[in-house]
N, C-alpha and C positions, 0 to 999 in steps of 0.2 A: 351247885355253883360254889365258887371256892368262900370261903368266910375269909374277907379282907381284911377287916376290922382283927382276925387272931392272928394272922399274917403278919401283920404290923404291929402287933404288941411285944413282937419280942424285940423291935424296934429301939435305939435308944430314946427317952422320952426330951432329949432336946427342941425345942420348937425350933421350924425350917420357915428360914425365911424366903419369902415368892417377891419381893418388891427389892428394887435399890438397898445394898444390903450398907448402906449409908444412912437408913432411914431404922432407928434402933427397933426391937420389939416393943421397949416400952412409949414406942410411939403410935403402938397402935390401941385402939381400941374399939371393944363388938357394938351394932346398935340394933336397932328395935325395925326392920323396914316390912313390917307382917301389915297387912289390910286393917286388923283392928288398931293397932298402933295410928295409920294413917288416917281414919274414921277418925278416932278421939281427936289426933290434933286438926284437921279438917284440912288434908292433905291431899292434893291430886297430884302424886309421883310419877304419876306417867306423864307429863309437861316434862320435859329436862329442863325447864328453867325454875320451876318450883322444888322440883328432884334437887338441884344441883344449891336452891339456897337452903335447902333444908340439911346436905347434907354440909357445906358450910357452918354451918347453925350448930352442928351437933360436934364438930371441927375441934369449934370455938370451946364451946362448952364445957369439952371431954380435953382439949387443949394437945389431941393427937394429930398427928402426922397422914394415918390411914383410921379412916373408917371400916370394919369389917361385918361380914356376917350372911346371914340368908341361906343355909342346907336347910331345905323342907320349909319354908318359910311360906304360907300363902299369904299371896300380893296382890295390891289394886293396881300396880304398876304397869302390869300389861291393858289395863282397859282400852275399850275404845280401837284397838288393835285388831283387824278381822285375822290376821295372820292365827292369834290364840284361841279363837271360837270358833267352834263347829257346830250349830244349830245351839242347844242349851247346855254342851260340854265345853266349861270353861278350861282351859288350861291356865293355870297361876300358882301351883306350887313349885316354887325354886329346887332345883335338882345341884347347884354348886352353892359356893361359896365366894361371894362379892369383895372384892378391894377396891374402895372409893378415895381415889385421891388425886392430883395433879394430874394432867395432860404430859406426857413426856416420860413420864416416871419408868424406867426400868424394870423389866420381867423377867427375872432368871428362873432355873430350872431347878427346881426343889429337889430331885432326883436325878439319877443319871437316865438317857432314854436318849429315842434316836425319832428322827420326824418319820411319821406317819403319813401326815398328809397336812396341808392347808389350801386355806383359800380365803377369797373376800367375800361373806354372806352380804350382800350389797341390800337388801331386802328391805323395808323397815320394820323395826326390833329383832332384827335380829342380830346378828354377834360382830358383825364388819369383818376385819382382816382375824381371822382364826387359824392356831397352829393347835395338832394332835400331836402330841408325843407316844410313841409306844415305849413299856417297859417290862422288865420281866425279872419278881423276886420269886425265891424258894421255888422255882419250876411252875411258874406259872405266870400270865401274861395279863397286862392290862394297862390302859391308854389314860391319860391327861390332857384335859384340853384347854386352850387357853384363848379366851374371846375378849372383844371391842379393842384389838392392838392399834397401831397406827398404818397404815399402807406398807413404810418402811421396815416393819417387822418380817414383812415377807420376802424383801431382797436376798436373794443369794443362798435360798433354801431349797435342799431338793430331799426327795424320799431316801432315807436312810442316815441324813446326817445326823452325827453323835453331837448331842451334849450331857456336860459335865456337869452333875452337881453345883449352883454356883453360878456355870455361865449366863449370860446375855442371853435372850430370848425375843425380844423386841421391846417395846412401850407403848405406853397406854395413848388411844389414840381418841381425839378430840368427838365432841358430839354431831358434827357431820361427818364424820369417818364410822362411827361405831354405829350408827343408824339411828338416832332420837337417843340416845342414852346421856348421863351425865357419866363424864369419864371412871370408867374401872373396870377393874379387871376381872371377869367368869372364870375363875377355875374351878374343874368338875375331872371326875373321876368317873368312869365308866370301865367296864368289865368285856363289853361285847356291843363291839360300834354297831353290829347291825347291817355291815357290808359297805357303812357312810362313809365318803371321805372329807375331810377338811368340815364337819360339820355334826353337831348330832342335837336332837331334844335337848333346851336345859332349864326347861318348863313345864311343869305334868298336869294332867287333870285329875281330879280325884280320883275317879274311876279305873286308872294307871298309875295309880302312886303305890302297889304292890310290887308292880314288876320294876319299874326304875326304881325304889327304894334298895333295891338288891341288884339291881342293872347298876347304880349310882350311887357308891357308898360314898360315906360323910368325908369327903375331901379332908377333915379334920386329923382324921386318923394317919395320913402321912403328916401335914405341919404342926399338928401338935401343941394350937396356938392357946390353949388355954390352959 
């Protein structure tokens, strides 16, 4: 499998912003959403209304614009969720990387890349209105996907359309659109969808967290946010 991660270190190291590029870097900042984290403070983040004041809370606190974080991250988030359990295989490690902020907020495309596929995961927890991008550096190919949009993201997209570094991509769509979620944005990086279209895992179980670790490298390594 190709090494992503060296691919993109010859990259330049400017951070790439994925949100409303009106919303500075220094308004973002990373937080804590792992199960033990949620345990100590005595947090049940799978409610989107306790999700959504905690992540208020942390807002306020940190005094940013976007909350970030979650590559590899195991969460209590999905509890309660038959979609993520399979007899005693939980699935709850995050495979992207979370943007927590407003309702409405703008999704541009980190990279240049052409649509792949989407669709509306209508399920619950799972991703709502979702776009794939495909792209392809140094002769070699790999997809971006972008979950919990708004309906309206999907207007007037067909397979093959190019965007630009930059452009509009949709925005973030509210917690009855995105499926129980408190608004933000999944982006994940994948290497090989698997045949999927408009959709793929973006939650692993332990047991799988070898092959998506390398199926689903750290989103970080294009935006460069730290």
């Amino acid at each position: 499998m190709i090494d992503f991660e060296a691919c993109f270190s010859s990259v330049p190291e400017n951070s790439v912003l994925i949100l409303d590029n009106a919303i500075p870097l220094g308004a973002y900042s990373n937080i804590d959403m792992s199960s033990q984290h949620a345990i100590r403070k005595n947090l049940k983040l799978s409610d989107p209304h306790t999700c959504q004041k905690f992540i208020d809370q942390e807002m306020s606190r940190l005094r940013a614009s976007v909350v970030y974080g979650g590559y590899l991250e195991k969460r209590n988030l999905y509890l309660g969720n038959i979609n993520f359990q399979s007899g005693e295989d939980l699935r709850n490690i995050h495979l992207g990387i979370d943007f927590w902020t407003k309702v409405g907020t703008k999704v541009v495309a980190p990279l240049p890349g052409q649509v792949h596929s989407f669709k509306n995961n209508t399920q619950r927890g799972d991703y709502g209105p979702t776009i794939i991008l495909s792209h392809r550096l140094k002769n070699f190919s790999f997809f971006t996907l972008y979950g919990h949009l708004s309906v309206e993201s999907l207007n007037g997209l067909y397979k093959g359309k190019r965007f630009e570094k930059g452009d509009i991509l949709g925005a973030l769509g509210s917690s009855d659109i995105n499926v129980n979620y408190a608004p933000h944005l999944h982006f994940q990086v994948i290497m090989d969808l698997e045949g999927n279209e408009g959709d793929y895992p973006g939650v692993c179980s332990q047991k799988d967290l070898q092959f998506y670790k390398k199926n689903c490298p750290d989103p970080n390594c294009i935006l460069k946010m730290n």
